[in-house]
LUMVEXVO-624265 format. One record per residue: residue number from 1; residue in one letter; x negated, z negated, y negated of N, C-alpha, C in turn. Coordinates in steps of 0.02 Angstrom, whole numbers. Atoms other than C-alpha are relative to their C-alpha. Layout:
[NUM, A, [X, Z, Y], [X, Z, Y], [X, Z, Y]]
...
***
This chain:
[1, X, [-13, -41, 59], [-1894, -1565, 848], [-64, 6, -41]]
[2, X, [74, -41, 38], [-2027, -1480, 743], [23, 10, -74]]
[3, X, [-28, 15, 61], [-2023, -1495, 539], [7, 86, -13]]
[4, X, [-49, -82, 3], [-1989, -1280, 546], [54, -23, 21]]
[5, X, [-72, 14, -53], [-1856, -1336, 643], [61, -11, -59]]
[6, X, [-36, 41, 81], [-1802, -1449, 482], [14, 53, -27]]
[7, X, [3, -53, 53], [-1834, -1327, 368], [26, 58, 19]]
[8, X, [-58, -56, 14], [-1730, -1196, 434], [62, -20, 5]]
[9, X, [-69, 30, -3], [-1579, -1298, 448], [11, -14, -72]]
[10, X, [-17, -3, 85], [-1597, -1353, 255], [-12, 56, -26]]
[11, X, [13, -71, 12], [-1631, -1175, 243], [70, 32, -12]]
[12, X, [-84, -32, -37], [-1455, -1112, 316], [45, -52, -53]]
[13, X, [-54, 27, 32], [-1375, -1248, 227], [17, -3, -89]]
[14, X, [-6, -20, 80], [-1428, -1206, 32], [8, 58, 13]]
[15, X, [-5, -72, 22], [-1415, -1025, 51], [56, 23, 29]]
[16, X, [-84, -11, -9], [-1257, -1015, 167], [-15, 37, 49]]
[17, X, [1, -39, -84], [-1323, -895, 313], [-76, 10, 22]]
[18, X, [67, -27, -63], [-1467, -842, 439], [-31, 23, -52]]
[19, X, [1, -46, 33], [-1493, -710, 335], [-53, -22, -67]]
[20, X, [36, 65, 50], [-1529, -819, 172], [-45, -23, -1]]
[21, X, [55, 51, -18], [-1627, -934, 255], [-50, 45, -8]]
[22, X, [52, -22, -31], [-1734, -810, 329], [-52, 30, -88]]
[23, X, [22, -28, 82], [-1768, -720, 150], [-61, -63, -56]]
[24, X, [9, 62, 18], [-1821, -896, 93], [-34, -19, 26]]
[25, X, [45, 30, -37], [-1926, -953, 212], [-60, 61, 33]]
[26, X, [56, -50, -8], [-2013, -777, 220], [9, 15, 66]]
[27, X, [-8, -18, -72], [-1973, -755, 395], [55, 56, 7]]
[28, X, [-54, -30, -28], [-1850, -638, 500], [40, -46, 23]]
[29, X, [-78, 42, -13], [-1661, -690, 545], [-32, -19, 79]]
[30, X, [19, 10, -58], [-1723, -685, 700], [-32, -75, 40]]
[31, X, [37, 51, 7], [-1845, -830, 693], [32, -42, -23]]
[32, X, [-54, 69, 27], [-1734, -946, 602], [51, 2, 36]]
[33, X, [-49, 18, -39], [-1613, -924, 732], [-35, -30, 53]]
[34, X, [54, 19, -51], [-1745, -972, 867], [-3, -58, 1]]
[35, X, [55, 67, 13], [-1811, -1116, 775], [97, -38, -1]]
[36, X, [-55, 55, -15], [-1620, -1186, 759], [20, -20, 82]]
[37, X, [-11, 32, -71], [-1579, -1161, 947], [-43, -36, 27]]
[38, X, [45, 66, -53], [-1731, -1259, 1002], [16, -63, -41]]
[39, X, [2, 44, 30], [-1687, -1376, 865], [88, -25, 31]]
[40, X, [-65, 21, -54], [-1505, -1389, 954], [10, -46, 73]]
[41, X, [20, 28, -98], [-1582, -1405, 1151], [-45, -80, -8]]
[42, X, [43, 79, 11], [-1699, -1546, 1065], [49, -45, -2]]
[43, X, [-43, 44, 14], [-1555, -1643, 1017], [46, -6, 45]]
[44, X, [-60, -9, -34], [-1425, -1575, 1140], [65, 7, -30]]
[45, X, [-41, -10, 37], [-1302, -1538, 999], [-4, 69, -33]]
[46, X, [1, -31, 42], [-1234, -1399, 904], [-11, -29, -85]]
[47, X, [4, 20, 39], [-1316, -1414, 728], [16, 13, -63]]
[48, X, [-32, 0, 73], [-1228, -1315, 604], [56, 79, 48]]
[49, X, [-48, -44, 3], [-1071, -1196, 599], [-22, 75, -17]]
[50, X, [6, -66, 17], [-1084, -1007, 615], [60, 9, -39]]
[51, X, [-46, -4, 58], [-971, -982, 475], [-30, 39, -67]]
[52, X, [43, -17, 61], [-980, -909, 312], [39, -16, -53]]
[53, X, [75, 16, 2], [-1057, -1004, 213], [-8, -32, 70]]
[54, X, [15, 30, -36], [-1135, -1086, 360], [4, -99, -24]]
[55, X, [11, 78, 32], [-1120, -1296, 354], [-1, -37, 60]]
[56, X, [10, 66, -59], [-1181, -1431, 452], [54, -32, 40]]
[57, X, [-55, 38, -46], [-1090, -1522, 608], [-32, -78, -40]]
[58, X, [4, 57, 18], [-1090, -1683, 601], [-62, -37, 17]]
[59, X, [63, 13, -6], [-1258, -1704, 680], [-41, 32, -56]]
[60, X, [36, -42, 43], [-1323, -1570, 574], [-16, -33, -58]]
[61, X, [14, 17, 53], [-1285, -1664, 428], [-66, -72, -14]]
[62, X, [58, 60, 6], [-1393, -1820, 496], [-67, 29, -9]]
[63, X, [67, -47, 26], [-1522, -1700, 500], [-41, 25, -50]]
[64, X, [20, -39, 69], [-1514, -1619, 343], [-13, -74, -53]]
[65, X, [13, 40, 2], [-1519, -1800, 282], [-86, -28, 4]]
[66, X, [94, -8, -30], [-1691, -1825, 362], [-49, 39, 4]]
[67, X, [28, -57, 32], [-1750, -1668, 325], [-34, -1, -63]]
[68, X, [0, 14, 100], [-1730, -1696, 127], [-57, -64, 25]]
[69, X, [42, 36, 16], [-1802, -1865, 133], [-101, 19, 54]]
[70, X, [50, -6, -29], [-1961, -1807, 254], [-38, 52, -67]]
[71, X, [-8, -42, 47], [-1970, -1660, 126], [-28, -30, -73]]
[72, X, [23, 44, 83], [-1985, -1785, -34], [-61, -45, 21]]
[73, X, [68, 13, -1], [-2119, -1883, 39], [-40, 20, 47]]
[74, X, [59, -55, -30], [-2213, -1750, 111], [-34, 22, -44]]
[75, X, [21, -32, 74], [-2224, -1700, -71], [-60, -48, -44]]
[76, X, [37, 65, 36], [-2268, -1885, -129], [-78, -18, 30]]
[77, X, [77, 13, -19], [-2409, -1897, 2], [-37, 46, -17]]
[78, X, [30, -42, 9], [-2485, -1739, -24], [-12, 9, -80]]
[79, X, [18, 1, 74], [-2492, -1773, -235], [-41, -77, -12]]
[80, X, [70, 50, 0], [-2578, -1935, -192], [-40, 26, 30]]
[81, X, [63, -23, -46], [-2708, -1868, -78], [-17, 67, -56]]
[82, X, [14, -73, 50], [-2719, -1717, -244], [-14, 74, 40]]
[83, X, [8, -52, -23], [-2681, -1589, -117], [54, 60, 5]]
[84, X, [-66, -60, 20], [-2537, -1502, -205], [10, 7, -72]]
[85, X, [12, -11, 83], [-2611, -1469, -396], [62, 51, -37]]
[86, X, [-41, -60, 20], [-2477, -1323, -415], [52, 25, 47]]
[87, X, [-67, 1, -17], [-2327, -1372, -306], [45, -44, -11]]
[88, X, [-66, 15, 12], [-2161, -1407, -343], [70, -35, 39]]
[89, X, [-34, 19, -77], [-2030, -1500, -238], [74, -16, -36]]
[90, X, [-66, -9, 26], [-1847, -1469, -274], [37, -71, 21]]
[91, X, [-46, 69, -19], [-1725, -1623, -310], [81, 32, -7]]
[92, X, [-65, -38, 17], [-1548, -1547, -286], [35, -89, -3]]
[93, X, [-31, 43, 16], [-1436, -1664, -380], [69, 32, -25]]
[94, X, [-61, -16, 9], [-1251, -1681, -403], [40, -8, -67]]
[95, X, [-48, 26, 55], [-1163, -1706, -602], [42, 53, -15]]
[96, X, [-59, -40, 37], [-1010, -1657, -661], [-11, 45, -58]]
[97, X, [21, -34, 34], [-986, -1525, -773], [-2, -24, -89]]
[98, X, [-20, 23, 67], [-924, -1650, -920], [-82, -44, -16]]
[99, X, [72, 19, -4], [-1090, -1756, -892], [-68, 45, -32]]
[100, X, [23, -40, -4], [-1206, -1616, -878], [-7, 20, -84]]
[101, X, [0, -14, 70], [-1167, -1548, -1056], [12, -56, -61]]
[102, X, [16, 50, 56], [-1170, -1700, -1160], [-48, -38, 23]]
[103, X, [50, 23, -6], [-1248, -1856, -1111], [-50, -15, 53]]
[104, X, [56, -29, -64], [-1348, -1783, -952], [-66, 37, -33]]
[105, X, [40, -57, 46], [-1437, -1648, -1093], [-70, -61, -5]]
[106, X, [46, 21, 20], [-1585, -1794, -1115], [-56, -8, 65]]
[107, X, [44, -8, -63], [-1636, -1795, -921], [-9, 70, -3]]
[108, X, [11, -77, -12], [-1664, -1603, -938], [-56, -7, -36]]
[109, X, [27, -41, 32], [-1768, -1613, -1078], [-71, -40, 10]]
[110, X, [45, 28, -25], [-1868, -1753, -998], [-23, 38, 61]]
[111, X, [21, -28, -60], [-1883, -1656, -828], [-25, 77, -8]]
[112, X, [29, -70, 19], [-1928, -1494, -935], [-86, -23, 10]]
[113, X, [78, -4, -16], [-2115, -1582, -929], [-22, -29, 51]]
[114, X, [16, 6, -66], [-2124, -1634, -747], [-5, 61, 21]]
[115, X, [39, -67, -49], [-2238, -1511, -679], [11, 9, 58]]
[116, X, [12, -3, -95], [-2214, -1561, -485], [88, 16, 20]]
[117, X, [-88, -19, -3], [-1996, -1540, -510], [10, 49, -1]]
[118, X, [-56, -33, 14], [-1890, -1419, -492], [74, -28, 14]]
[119, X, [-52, 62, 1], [-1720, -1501, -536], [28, 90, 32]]
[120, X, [-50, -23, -44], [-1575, -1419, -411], [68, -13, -15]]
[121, X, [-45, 24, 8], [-1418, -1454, -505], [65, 22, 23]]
[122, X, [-68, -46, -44], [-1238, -1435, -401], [51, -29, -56]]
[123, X, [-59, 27, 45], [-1084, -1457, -529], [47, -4, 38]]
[124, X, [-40, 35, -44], [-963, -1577, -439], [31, -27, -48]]
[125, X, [-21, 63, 24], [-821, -1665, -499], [-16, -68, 20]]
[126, X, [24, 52, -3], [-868, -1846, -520], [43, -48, 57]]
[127, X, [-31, 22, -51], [-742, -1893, -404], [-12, 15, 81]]
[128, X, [19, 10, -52], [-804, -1816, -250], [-65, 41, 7]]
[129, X, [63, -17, -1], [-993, -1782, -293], [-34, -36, 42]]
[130, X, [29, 31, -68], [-1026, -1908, -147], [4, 33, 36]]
[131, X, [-9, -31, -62], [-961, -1809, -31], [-70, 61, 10]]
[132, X, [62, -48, -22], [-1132, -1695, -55], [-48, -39, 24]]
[133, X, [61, 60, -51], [-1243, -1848, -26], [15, -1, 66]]
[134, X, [-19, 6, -68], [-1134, -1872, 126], [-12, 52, 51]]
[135, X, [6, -50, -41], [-1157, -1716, 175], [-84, 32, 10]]
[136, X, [55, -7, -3], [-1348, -1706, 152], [-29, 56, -49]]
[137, X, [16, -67, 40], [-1337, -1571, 10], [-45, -27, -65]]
[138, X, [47, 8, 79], [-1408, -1677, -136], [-19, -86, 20]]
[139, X, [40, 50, 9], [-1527, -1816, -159], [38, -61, -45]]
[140, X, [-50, 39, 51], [-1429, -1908, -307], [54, 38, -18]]
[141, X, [-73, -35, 29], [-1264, -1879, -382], [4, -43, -63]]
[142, X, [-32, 40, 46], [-1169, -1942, -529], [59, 5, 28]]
[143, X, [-73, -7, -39], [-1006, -2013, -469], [23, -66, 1]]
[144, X, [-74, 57, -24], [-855, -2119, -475], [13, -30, 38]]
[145, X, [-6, 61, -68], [-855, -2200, -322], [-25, -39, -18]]
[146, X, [41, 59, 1], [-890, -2371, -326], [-37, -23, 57]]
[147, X, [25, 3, -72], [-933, -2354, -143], [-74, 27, 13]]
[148, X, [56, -46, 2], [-1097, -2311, -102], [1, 8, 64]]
[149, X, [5, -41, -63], [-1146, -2185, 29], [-24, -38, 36]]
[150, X, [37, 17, -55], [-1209, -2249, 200], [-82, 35, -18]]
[151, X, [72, -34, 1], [-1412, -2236, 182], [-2, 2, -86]]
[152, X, [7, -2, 82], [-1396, -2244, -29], [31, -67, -33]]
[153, X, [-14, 59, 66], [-1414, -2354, -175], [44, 22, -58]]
[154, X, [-66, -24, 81], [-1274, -2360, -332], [-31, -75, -42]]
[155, X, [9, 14, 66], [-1306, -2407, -494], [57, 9, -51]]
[156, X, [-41, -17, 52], [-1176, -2436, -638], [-30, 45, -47]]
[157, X, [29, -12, 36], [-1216, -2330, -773], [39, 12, -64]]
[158, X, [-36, 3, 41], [-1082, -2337, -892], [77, 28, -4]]
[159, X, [-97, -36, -18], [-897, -2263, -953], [-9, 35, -43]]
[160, X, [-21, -70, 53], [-865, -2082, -1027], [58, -26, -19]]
[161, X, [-46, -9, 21], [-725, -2098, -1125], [43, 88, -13]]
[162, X, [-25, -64, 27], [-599, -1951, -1159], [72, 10, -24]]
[163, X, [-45, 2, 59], [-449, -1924, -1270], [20, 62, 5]]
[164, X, [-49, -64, -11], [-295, -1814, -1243], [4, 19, -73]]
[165, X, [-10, -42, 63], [-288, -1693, -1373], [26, 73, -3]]
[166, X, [-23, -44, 24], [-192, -1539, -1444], [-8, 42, -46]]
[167, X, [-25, -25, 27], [-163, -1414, -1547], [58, -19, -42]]
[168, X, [-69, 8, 12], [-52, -1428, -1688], [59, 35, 20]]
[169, X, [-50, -75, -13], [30, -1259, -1654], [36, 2, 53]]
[170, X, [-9, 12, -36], [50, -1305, -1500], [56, -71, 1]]
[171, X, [-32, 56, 32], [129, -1484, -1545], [68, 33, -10]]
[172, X, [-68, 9, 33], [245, -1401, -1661], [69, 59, 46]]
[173, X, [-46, -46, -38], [310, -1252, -1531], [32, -49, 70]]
[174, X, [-47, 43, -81], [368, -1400, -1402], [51, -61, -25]]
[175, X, [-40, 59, 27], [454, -1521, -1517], [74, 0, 36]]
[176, X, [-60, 19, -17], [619, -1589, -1429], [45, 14, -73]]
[177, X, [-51, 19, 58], [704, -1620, -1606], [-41, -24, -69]]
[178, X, [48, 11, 53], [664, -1686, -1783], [-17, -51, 0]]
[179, X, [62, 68, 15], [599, -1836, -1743], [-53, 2, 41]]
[180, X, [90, -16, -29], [434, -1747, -1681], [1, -26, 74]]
[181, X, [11, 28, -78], [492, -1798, -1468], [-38, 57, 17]]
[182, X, [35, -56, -43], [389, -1707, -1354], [25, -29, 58]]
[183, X, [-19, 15, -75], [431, -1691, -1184], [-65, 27, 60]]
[184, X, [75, 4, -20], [250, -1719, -1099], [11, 28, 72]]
[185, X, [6, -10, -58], [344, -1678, -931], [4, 101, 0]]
[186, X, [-3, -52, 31], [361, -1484, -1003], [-64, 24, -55]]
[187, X, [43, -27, 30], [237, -1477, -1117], [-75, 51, 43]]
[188, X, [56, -33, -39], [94, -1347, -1042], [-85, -61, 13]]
[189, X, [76, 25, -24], [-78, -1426, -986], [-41, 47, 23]]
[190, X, [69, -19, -22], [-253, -1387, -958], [-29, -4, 37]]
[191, X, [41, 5, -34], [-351, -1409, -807], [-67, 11, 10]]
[192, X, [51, -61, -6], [-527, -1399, -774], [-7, 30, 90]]
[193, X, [-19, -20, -66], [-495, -1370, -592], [53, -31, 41]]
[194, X, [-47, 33, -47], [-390, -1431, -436], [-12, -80, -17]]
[195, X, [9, 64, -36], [-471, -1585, -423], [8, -49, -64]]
[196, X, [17, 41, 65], [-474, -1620, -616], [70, -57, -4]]
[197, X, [-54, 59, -10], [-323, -1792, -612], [-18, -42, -69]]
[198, X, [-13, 54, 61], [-360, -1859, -777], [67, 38, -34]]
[199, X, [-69, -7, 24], [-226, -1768, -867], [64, -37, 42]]
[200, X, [-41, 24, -25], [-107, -1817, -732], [-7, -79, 0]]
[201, X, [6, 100, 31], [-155, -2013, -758], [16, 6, -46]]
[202, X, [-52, 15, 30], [-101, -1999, -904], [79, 14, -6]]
[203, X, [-94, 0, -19], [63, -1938, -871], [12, -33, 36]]
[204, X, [-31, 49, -52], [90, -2057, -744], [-3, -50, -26]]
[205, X, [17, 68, 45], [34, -2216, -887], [86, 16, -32]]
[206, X, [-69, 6, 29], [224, -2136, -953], [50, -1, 62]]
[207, X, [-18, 5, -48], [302, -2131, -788], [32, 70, 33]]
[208, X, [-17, -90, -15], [302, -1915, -770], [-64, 3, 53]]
[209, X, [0, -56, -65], [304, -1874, -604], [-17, 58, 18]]
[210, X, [8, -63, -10], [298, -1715, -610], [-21, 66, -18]]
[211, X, [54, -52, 33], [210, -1558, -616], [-1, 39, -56]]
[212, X, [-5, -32, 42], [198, -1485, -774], [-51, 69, 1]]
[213, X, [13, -60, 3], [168, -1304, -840], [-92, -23, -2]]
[214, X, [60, 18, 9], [-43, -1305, -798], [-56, 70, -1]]
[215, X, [45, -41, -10], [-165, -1179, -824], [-73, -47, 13]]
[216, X, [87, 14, -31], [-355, -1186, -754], [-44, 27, -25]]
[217, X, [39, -38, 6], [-500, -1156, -825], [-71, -32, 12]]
[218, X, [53, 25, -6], [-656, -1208, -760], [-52, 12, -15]]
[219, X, [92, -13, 45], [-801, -1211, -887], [20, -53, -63]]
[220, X, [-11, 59, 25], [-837, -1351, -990], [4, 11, -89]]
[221, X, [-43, -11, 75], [-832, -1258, -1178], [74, 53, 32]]
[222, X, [-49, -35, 17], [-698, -1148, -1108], [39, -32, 19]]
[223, X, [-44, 45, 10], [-588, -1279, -1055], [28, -50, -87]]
[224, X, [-7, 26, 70], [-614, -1350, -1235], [21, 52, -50]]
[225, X, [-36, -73, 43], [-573, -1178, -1312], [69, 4, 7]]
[226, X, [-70, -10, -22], [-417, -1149, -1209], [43, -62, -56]]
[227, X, [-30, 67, 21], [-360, -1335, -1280], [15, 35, -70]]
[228, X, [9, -10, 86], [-408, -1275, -1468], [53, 70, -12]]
[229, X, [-46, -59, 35], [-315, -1101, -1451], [67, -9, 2]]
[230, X, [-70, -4, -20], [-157, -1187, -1409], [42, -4, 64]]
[231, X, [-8, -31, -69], [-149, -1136, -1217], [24, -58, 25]]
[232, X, [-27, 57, -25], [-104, -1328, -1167], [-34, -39, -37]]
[233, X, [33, 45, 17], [-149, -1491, -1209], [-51, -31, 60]]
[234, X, [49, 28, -70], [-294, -1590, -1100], [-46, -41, -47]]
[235, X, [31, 58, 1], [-409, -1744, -1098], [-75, 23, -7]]
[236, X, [50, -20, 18], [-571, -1700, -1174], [-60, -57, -37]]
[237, X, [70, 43, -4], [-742, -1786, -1195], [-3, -48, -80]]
[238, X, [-3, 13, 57], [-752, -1911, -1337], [-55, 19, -43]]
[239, X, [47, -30, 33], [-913, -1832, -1390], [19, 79, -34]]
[240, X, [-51, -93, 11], [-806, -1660, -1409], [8, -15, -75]]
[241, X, [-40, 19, 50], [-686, -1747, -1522], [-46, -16, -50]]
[242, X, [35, 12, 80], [-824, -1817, -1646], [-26, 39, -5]]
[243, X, [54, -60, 21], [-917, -1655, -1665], [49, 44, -31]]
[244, X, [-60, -25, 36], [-745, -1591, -1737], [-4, -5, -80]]
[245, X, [2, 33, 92], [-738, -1574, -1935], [81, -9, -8]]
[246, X, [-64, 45, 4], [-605, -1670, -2012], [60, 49, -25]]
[247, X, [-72, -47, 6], [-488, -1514, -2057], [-2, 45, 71]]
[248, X, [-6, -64, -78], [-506, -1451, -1860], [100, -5, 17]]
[249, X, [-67, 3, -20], [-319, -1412, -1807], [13, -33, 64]]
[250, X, [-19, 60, -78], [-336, -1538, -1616], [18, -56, -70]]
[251, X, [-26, 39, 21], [-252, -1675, -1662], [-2, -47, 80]]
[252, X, [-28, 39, -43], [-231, -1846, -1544], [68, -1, 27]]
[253, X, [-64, -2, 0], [-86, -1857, -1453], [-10, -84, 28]]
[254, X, [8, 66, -2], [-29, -2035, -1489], [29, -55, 75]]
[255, X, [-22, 33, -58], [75, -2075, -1328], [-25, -4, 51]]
[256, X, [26, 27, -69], [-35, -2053, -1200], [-85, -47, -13]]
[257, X, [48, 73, 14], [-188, -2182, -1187], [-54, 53, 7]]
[258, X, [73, -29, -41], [-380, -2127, -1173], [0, -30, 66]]
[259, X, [25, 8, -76], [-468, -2139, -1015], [-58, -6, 6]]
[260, X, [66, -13, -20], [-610, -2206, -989], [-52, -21, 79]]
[261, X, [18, -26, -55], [-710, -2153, -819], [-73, -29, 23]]
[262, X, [80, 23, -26], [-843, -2278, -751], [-41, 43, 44]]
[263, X, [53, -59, -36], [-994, -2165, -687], [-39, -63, 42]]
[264, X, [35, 24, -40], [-1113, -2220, -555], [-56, 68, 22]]
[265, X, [47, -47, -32], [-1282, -2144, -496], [-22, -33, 74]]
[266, X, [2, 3, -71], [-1303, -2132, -301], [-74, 36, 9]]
[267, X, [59, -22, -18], [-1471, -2090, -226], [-13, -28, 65]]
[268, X, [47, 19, -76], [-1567, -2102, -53], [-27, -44, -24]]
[269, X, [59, 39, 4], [-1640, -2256, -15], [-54, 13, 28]]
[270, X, [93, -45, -27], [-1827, -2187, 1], [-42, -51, -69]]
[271, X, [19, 30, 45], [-1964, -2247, -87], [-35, 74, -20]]
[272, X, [30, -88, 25], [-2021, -2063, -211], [-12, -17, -55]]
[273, X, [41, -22, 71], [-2122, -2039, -362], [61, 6, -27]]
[274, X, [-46, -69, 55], [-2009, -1882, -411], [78, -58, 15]]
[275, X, [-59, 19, 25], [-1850, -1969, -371], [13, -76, -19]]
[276, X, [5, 64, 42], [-1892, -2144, -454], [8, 7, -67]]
[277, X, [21, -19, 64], [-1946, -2050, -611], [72, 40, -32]]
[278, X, [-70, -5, 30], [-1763, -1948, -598], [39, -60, -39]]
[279, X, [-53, 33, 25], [-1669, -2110, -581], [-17, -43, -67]]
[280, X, [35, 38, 55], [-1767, -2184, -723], [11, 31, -64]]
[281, X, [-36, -37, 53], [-1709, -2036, -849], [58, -1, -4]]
[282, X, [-52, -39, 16], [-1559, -2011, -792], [36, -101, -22]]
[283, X, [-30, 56, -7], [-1534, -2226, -798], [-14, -16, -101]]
[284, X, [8, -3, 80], [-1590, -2190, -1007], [49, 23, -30]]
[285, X, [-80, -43, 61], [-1483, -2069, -1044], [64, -12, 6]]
[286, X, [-78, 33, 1], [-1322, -2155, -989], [-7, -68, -35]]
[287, X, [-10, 49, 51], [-1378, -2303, -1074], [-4, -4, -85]]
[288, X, [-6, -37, 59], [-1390, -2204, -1234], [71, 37, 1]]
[289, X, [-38, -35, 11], [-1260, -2091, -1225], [97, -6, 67]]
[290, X, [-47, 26, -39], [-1118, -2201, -1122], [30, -58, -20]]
[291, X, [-32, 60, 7], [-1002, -2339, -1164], [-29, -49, 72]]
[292, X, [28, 50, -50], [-1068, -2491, -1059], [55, -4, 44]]
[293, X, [-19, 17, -72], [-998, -2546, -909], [48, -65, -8]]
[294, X, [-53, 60, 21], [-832, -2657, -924], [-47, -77, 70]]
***
């Protein structure tokens, strides 16, 4: 195998087809199909899915694996030897979208003056933002597993908290009766996607089963909008809640509990400049802007 070889397979697999790649790597489709089948006959495996998007087999992904890390210190040797004054070497990393906009905002504004970065950010829920390490799509993640990937190091890095909250208007159009019941298994909810399960933990801390009325909205102020116009109730960032002035109409809802969501940062074990100097921001700003680690 030949490092074109590499590089059109992590080619095909950020951009999603031949096509892509080829655009990207300045070449014709043609040529990046070339350079994968000899990179197939080398191995004796098929190495990624004609599909669309295109995605790695299961070899593919060891590849794309070894790819990335050849890739990061190809970068590191060639900025010691000062023979890459004015290149850049992309770190695709995985945080959630609740992360990301609060206390993630201080690794951005540190990696705004790394000249040799370009940060690659994929928005994953924190629950299965491993599964891109696993799959060879990102270098680090932020993520909930306490498991760490095969081939990667984990790090605690603290607990988001977040706090079910409402609408009064909302509140007062679901009341059971006059002694203010709500019936949490009826009341509407918020989602920020499929995979989002904190609301449903707390309904399950009361022992509701079952699916309640849910809308979706996946964006991290417009999930917090939806909440505020009424549209459902949902489990929202405790940094949300204190940026609230004290006549905002959310209100706590007292029966169900907070939640708070131990984070973890996952990374390749490699030894890299650029991704030492990530985990070293991003290991600040959760110790600033994170409840510690039970």
């Amino acid at each position: 195998m030949t490092f074109e070889q590499l590089r059109a397979l992590t080619a095909i697999v950020d951009e999603g087809t031949f096509e892509a790649a080829a655009d990207l790597l300045r070449v014709t489709p043609s040529a990046v199909s070339q350079r994968i089948k000899a990179l197939e006959a080398s191995v004796g495996q098929v190495v990624v899915q004609r599909s669309v998007p295109c995605v790695p087999t299961e070899a593919g992904v060891a590849l794309v694996q070894m790819a990335r890390q050849i890739q990061l210190l190809q970068a590191d040797t060639l900025h010691r030897l000062g023979a890459d004054a004015d290149s850049r070497t992309r770190l695709p990393v995985a945080v959630n979208a609740d992360s990301l906009a609060t206390w993630f905002v201080p690794v951005l504004r540190e990696a705004a003056d790394w000249a040799d970065v370009l940060l690659d950010l994929h928005v994953e829920d924190q629950d299965h933002s491993a599964t891109l390490l696993r799959r060879g799509e990102v270098l680090g993640a932020i993520t909930a597993d306490p498991s760490p990937v095969h081939g990667c190091s984990i790090e605690p890095l603290g607990r988001m908290r977040y706090l079910p909250v409402a609408s009064a208007t909302l509140l007062e159009r679901h009341r059971m009766d006059e002694r203010q019941t709500l019936d949490y298994a009826a009341l509407p909810m918020v989602q920020y996607n499929a995979k989002d399960d904190l609301q449903r933990q707390a309904l399950r801390s009361l022992g509701i089963h079952t699916e309640p009325p849910s809308h979706t909205v996946p964006s991290f102020d417009g999930f917090f909008s939806a909440i505020h116009a009424g549209l459902g109730w949902g489990m929202v960032t405790e940094h949300q809640w204190q940026q609230l002035p004290e006549d905002d109409p959310l209100v706590r809802l007292p029966d169900l509990p907070d939640a708070d969501v131990a984070l973890y940062w996952q990374s390749w074990t490699l030894r890299s400049d650029r991704l030492d100097r990530l985990r070293s921001a991003v290991r600040s700003a959760a110790s600033a802007g994170l409840h510690p680690s039970a």
